[in-house]
N, CA, C and O of each residue as an XYZ file, in Angstrom:
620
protein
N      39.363     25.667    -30.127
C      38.395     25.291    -29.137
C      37.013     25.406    -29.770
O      36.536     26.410    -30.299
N      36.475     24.256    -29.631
C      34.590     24.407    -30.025
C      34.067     24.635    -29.111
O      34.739     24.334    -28.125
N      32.617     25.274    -28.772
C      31.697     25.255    -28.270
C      30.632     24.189    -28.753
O      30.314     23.877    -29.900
N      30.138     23.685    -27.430
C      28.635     22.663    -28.160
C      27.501     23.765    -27.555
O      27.725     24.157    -26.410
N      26.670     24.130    -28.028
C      25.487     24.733    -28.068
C      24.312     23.674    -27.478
O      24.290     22.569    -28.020
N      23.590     23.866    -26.685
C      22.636     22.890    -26.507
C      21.323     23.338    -26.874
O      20.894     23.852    -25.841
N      20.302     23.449    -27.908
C      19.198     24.090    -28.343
C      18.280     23.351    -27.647
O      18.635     22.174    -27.723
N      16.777     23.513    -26.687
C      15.983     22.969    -26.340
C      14.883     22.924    -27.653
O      14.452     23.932    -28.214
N      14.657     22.012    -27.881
C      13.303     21.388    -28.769
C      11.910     21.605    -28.318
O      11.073     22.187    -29.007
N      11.633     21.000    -26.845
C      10.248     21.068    -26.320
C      11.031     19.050    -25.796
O      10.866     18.553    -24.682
N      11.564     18.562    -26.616
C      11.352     16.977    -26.260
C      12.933     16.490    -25.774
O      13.884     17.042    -26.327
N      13.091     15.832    -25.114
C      14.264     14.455    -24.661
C      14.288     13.727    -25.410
O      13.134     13.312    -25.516
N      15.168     13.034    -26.358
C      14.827     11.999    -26.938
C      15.019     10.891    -26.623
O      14.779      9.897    -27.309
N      15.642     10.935    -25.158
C      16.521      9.348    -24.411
C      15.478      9.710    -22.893
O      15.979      9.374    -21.820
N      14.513     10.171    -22.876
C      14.040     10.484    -21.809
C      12.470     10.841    -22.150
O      11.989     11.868    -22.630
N      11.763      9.449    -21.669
C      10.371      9.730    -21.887
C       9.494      9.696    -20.972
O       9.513      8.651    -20.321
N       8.426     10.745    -20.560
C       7.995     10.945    -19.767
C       7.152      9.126    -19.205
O       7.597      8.519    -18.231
N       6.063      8.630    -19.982
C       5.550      7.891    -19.823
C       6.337      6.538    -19.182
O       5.721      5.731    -18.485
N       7.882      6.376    -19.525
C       8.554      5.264    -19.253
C       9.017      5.852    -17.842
O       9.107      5.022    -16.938
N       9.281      7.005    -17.582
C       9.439      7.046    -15.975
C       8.614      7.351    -15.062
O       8.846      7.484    -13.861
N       6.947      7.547    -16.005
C       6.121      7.182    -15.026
C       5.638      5.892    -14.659
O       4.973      5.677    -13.645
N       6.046      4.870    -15.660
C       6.158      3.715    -15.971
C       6.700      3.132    -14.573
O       6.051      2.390    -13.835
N       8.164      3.656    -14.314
C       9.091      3.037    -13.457
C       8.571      3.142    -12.292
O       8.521      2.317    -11.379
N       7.972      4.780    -12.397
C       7.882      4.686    -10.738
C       6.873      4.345    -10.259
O       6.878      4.254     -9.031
N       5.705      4.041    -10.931
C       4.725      3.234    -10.615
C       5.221      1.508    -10.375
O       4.919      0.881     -9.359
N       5.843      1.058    -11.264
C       6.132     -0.204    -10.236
C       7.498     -0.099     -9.389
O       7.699     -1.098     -8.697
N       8.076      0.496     -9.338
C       8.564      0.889     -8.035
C       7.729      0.752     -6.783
O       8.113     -0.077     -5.958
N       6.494      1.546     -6.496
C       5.790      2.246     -5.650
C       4.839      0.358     -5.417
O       4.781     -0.261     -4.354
N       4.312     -0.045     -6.622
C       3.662     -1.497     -6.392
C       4.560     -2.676     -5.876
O       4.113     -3.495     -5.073
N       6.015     -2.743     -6.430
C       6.653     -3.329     -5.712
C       7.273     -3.072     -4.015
O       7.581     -3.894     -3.151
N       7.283     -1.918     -4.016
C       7.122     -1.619     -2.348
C       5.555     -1.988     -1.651
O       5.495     -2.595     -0.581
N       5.010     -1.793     -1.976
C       3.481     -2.221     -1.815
C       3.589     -3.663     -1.425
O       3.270     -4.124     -0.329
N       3.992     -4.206     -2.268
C       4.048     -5.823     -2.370
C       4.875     -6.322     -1.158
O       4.517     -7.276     -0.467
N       6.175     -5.501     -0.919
C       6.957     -5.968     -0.023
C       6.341     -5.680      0.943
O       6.256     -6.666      1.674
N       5.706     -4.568      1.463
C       4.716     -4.323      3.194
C       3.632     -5.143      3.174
O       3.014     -5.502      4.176
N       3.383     -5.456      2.005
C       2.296     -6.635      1.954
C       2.782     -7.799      3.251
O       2.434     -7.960      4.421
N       3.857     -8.537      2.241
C       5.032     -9.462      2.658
C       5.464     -9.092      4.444
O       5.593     -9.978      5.289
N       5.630     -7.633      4.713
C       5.594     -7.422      5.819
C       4.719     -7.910      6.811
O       5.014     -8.751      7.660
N       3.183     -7.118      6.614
C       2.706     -7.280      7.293
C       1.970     -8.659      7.448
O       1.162     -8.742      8.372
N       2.157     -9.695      6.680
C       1.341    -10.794      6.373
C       2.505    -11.818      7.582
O       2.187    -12.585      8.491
N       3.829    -11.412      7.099
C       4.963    -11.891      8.350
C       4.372    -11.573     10.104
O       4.341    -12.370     11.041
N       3.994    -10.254     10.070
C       3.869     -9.611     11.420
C       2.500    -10.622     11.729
O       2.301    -10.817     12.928
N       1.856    -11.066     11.090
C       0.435    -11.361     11.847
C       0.916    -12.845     11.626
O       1.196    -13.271     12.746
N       1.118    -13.736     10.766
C       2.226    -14.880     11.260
C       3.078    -15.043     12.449
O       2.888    -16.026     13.165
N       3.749    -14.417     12.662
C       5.360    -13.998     13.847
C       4.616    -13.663     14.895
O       5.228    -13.940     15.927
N       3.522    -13.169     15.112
C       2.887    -12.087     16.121
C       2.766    -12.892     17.628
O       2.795    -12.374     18.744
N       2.599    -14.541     17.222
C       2.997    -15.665     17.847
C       4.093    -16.060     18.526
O       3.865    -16.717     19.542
N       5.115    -15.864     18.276
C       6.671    -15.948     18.747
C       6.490    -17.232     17.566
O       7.547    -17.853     17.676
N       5.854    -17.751     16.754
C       6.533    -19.107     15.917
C       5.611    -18.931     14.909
O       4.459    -18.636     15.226
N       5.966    -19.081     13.542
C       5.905    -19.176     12.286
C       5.422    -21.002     11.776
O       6.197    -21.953     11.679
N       3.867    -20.993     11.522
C       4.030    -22.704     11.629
C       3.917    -23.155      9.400
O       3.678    -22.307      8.541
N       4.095    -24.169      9.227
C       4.037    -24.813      7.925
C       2.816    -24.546      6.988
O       2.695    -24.510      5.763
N       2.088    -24.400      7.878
C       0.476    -23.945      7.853
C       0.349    -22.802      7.185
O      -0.090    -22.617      6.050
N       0.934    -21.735      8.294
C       0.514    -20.313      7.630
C       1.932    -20.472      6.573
O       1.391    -20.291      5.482
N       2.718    -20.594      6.413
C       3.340    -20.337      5.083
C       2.605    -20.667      3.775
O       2.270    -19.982      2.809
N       2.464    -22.081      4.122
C       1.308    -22.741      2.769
C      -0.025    -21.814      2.601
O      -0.304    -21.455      1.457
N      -0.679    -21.496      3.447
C      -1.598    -19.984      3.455
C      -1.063    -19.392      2.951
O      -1.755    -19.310      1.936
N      -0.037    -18.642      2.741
C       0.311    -16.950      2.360
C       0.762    -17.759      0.998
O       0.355    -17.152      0.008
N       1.445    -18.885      0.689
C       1.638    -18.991     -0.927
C       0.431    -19.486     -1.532
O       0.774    -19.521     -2.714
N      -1.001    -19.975     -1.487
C      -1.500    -19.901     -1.770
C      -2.996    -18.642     -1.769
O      -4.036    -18.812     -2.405
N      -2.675    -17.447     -0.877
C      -3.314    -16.487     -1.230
C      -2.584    -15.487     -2.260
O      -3.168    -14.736     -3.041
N      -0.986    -15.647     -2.085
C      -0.702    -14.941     -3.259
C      -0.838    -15.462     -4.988
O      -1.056    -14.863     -6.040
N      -0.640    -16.562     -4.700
C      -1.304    -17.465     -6.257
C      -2.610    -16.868     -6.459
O      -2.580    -16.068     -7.395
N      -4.135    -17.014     -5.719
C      -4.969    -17.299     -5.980
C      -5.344    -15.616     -6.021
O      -6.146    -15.246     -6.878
N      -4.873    -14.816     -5.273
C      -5.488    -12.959     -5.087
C      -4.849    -12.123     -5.004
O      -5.286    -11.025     -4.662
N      -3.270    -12.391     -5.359
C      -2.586    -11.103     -5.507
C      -2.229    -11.027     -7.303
O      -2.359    -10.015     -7.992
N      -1.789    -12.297     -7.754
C      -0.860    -12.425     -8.632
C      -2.024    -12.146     -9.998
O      -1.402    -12.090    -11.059
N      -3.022    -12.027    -10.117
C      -3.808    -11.516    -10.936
C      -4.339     -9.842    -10.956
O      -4.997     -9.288    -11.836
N      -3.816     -9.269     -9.686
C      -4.492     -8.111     -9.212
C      -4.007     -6.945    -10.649
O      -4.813     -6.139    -11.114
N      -2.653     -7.084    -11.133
C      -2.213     -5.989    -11.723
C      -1.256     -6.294    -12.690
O      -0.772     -7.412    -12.511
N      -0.751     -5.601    -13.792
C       0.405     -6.256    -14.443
C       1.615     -5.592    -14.024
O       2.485     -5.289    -14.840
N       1.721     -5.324    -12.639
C       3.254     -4.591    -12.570
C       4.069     -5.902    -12.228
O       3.623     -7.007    -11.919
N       5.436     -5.471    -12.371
C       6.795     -6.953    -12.613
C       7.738     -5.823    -11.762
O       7.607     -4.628    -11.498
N       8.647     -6.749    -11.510
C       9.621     -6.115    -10.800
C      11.146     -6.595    -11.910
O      11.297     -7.500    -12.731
N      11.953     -5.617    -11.478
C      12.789     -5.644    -12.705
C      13.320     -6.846    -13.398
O      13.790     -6.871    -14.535
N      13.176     -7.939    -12.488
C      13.264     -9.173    -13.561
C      12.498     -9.314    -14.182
O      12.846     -9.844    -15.237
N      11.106     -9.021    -14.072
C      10.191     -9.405    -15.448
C       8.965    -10.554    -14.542
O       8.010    -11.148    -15.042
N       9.322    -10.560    -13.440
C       8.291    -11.596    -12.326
C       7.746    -10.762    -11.889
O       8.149     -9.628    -11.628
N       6.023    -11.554    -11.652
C       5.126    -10.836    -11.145
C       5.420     -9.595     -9.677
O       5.522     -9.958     -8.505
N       5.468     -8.768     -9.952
C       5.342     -7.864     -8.394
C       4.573     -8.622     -7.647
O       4.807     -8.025     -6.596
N       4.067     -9.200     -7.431
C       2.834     -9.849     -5.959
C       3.840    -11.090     -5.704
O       3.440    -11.731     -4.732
N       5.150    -11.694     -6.328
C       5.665    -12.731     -5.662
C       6.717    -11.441     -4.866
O       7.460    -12.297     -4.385
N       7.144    -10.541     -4.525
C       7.547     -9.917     -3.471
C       6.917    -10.058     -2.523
O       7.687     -9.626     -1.664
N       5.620    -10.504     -1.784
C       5.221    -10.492     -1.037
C       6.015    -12.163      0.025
O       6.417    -12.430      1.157
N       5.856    -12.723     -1.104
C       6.540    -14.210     -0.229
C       7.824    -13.838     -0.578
O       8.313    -14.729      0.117
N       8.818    -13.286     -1.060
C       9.999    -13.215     -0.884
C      10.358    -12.465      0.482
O      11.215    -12.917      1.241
N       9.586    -11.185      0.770
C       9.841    -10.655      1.791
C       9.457    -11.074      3.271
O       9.984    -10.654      4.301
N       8.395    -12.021      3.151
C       7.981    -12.526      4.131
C       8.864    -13.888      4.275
O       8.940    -14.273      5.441
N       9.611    -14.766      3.228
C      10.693    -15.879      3.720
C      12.203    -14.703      4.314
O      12.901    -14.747      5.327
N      12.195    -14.041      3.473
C      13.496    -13.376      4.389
C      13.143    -12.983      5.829
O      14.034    -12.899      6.673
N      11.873    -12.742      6.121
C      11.825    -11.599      7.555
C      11.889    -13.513      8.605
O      12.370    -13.773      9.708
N      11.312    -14.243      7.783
C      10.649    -15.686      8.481
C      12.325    -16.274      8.665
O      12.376    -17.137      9.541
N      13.640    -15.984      8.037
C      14.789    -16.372      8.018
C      15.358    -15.583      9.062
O      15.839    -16.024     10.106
N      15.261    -14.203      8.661
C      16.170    -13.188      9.779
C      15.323    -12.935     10.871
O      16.234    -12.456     11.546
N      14.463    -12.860     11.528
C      12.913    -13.115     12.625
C      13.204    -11.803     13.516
O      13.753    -11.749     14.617
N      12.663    -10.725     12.700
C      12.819     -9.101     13.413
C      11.660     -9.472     14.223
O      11.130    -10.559     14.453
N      11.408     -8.251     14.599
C      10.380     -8.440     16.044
C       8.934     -8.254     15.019
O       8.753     -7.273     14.297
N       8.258     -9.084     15.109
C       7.095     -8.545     14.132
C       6.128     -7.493     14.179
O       5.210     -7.219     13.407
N       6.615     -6.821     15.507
C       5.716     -5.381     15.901
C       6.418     -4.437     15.069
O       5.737     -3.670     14.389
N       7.982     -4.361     15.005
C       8.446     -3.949     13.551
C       7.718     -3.666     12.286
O       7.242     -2.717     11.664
N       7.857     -4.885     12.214
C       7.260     -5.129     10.695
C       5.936     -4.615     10.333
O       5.624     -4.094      9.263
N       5.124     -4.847     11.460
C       4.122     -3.776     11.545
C       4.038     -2.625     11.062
O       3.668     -2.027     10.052
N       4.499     -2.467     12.101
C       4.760     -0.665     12.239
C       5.095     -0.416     10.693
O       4.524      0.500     10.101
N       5.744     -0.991     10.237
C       6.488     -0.295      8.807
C       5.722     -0.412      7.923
O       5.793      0.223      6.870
N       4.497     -1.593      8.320
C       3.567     -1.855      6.704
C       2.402     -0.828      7.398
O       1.467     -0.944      6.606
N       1.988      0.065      8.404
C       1.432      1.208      9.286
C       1.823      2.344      7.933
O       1.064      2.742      7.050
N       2.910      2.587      8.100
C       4.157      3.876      7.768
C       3.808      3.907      6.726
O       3.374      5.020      6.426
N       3.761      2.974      5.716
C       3.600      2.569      4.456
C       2.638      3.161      3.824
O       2.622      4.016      2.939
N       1.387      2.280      4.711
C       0.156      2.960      4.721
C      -0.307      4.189      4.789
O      -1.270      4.662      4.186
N       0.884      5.035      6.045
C      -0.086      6.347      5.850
C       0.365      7.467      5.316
O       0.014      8.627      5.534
N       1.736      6.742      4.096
C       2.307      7.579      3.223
C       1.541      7.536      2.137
O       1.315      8.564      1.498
N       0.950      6.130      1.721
C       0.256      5.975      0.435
C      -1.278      5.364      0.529
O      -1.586      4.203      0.258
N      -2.048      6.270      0.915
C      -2.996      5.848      1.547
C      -3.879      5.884     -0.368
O      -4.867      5.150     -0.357
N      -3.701      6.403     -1.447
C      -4.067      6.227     -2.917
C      -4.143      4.597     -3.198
O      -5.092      4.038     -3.748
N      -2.939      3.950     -2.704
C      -3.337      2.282     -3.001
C      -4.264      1.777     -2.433
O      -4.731      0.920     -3.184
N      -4.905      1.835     -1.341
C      -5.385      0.935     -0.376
C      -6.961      1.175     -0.972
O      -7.807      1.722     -0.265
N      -7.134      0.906     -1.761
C      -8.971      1.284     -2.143
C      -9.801      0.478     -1.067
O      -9.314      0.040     -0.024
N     -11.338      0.316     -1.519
C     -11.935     -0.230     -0.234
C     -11.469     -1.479     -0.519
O     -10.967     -2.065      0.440
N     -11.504     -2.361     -2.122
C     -11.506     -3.465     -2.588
C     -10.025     -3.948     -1.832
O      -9.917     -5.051     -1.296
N      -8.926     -2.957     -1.880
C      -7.528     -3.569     -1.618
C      -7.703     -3.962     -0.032
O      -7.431     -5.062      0.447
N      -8.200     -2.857      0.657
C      -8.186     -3.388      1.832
C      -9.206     -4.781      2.766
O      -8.999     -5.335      3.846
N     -10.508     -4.970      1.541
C     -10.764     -5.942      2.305
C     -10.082     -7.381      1.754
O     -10.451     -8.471      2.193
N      -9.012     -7.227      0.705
C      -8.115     -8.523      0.646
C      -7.218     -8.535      1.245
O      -6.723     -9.627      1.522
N      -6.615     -7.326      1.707
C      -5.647     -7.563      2.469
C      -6.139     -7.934      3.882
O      -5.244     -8.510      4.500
N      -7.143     -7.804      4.508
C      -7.978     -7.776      5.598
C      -8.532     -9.822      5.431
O      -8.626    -10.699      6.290
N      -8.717     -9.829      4.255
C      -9.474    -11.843      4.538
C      -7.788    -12.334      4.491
O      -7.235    -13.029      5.344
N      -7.193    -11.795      3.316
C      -5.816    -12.828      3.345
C      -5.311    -12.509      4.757
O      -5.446    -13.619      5.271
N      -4.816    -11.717      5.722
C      -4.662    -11.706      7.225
C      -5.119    -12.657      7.690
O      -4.461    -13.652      7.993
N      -6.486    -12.510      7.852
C      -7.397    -13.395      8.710
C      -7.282    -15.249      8.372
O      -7.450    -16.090      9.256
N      -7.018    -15.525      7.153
C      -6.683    -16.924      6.395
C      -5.220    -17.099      7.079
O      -4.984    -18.162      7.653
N      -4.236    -16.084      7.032
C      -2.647    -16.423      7.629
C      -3.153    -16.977      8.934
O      -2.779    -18.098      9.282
N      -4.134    -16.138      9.823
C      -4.066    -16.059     10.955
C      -4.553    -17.396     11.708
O      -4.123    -17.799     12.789
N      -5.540    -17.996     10.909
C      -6.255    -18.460     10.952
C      -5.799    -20.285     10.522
O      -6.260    -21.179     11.232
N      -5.249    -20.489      9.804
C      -4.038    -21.797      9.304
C      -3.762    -22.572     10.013
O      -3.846    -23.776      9.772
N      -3.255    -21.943     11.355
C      -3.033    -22.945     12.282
C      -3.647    -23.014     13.459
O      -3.078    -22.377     14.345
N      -4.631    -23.584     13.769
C      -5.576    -24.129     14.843
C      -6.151    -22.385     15.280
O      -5.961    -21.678     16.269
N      -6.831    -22.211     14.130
C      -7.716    -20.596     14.940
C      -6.755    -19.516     15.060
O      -5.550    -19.690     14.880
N      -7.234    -18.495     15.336
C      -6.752    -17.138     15.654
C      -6.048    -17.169     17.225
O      -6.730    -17.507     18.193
N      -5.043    -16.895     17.320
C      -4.445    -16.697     19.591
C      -5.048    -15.287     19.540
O      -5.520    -14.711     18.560
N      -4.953    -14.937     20.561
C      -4.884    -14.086     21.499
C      -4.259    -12.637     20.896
O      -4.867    -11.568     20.839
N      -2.684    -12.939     20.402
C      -2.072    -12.128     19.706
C      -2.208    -11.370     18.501
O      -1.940    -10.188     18.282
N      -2.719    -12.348     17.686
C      -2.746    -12.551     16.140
C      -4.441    -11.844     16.365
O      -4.834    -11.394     15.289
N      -5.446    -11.671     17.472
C      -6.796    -11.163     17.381
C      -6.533     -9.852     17.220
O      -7.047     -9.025     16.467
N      -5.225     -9.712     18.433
C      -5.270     -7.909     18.860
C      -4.501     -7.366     17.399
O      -4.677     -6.199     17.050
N      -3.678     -8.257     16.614
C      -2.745     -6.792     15.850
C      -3.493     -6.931     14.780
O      -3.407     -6.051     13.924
N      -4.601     -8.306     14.519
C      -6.405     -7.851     13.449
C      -6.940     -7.197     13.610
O      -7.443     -6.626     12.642
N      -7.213     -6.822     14.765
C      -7.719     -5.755     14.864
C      -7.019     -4.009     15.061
O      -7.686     -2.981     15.184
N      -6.024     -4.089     15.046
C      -5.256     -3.108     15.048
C      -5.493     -2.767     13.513
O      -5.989     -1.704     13.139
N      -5.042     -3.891     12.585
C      -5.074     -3.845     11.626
C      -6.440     -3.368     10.605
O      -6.328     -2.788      9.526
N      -7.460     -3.695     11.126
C      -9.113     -3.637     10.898
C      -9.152     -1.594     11.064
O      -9.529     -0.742     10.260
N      -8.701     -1.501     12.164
C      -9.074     -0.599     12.641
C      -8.285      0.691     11.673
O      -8.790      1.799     11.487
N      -6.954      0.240     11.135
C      -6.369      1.333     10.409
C      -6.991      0.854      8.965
O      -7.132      1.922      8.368
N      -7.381     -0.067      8.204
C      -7.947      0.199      6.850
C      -9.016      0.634      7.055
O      -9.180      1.493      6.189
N     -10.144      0.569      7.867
C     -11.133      0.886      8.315
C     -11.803      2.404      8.732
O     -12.965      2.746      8.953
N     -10.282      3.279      8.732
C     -10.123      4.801      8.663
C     -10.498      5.635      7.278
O     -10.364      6.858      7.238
């Protein structure tokens, strides 16, 4: 019978600190991205109907102001900021209640309140207002959960 001895060094050699801080930082941006996707759905949906308009809005604010913001990728190697329209065509396919969806990009928020700088929140605050805004003006609906919304980056 052998014994294996395990001697500590100080180092891992299959285990590096920087690569799993690596991970979990885009981990944490790709969740980011998806409540993005959330909440950009909720103020779309907030309507009872999703029009051609605001979709073409939300893929062209993520082209033009997300997809430059950072170099995190999600494990295929694609930009993290196209999670935002992936999650928002799935919620726009499966059509949860968008006060949901809310709520969860809320939750999100007031777990990781380190992302939201002033700069993040007033893009996430014009790109809203551009979704909201796409198809013939702001309703009624889409004013109150802007301002719901105003009111929590605004804390």
């Amino acid at each position: 019978m052998s014994f294996f001895f395990f001697t500590h060094t100080g180092t891992f050699p299959n285990l590096k600190l920087e690569e799993m801080n690596d991970t979990l930082h885009r981990d944490l941006h790709q969740r980011f991205y998806q409540n993005l996707g959330r909440l950009f759905y909720a103020i779309a949906a907030v309507d009872g109907v999703i029009k051609k308009e605001e979709i073409d809005a939300l893929k062209k604010i993520v082209r033009e102001e997300w997809l430059d913001l950072d170099e995190y990728t999600d494990s295929f190697g694609t930009d993290a900021a196209f999670q935002i329209e992936i999650i928002f065509d799935w919620l726009d396919a499966n059509k949860p209640d968008p006060q949901n969806a809310f709520q969860t990009f809320m939750d999100f928020h007031a777990d990781h309140k380190e992302l939201f700088t002033p700069q993040i929140n007033e893009k996430i605050l014009a790109a809203s207002q551009n979704i909201a805004a796409a198809f013939r003006g702001k309703n009624k609906s889409e004013l109150v959960m802007l301002a719901k919304l105003q009111s929590l980056l605004k804390k």
